[in-house]
N, C-alpha and C positions, 0 to 999 in steps of 0.2 A: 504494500500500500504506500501512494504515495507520500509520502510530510508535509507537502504542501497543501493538501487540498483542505481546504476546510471542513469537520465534521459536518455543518451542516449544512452545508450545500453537497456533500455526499448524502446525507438524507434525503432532502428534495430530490436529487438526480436520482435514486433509486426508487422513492414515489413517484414520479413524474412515470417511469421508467414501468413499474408495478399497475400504474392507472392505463398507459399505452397500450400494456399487453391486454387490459380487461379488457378497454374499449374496443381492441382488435379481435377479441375474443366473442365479445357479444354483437359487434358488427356483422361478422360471420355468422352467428346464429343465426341472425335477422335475412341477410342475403340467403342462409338457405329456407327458413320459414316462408318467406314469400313466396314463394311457387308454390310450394304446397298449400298454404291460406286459400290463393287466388284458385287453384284446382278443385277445394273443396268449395268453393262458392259454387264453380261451373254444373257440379256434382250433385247440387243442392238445386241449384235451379232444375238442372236437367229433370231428376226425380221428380220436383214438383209439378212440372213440363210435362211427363210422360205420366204421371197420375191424373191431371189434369184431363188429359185428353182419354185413357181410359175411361174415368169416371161419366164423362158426355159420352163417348161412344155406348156404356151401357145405358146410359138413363136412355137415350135416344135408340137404341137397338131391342127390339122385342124377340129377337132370334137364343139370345141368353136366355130367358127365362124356361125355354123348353128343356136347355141341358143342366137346368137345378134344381127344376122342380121334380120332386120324388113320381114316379111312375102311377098309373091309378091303381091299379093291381096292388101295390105294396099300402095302400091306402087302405084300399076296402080289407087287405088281408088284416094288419094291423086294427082296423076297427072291429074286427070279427074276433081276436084275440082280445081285444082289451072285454069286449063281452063277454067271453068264453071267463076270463078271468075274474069278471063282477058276479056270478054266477055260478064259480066254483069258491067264490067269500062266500056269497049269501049259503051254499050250502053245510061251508061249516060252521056260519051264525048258526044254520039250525040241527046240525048236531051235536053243537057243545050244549046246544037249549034243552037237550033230553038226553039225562044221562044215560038212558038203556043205549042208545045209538052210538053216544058216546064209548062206551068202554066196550062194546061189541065191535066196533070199526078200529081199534086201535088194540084189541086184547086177543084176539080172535082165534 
């Protein structure tokens, strides 16, 4: 080290020196952030852009609703079951109602 230099103006010059490198450090981060900020705008739009225009084409498309509406077949069968099932309740409402049926269907 030299003898001449002043301690503190060796401080300053290695601060000045210690802020350079940050500022170099985080300038770079910035030059590489901005591509990608600016990519995820285009990305954001795009999406909204392409949701946009599906959502019109179904509201205005009546061709969609024939490939999600459930079949009629599967309609009536399911209604036919859901009966099938209210109808085998009510039957054992009415054989827990009389013990003789009761412990003759379950003991037998």
């Amino acid at each position: 080290m030299d003898q001449n230099v002043d301690p503190k103006k060796q401080l300053i010059l290695e601060m000045r020196s210690k802020i350079d490198e940050y500022f170099r450090i985080a300038l770079r981060g910035l030059k590489d952030l901005i591509p990608k900020i600016i990519g995820n705008f285009y990305i954001r739009w795009f999406q909204n852009s392409m949701q946009m225009e599906v959502t019109q084409f179904l509201n205005h498309s009546q061709e969609w609703r024939a490939l999600v509406e459930e079949p009629e077949y599967l309609v009536e069968d399911r209604r036919l079951k859901v009966n099938s099932l209210e109808v085998l309740r009510n039957a054992v409402k009415v054989i827990k109602k009389d013990p003789d049926l009761w412990s003759y269907s379950y003991h037998a």
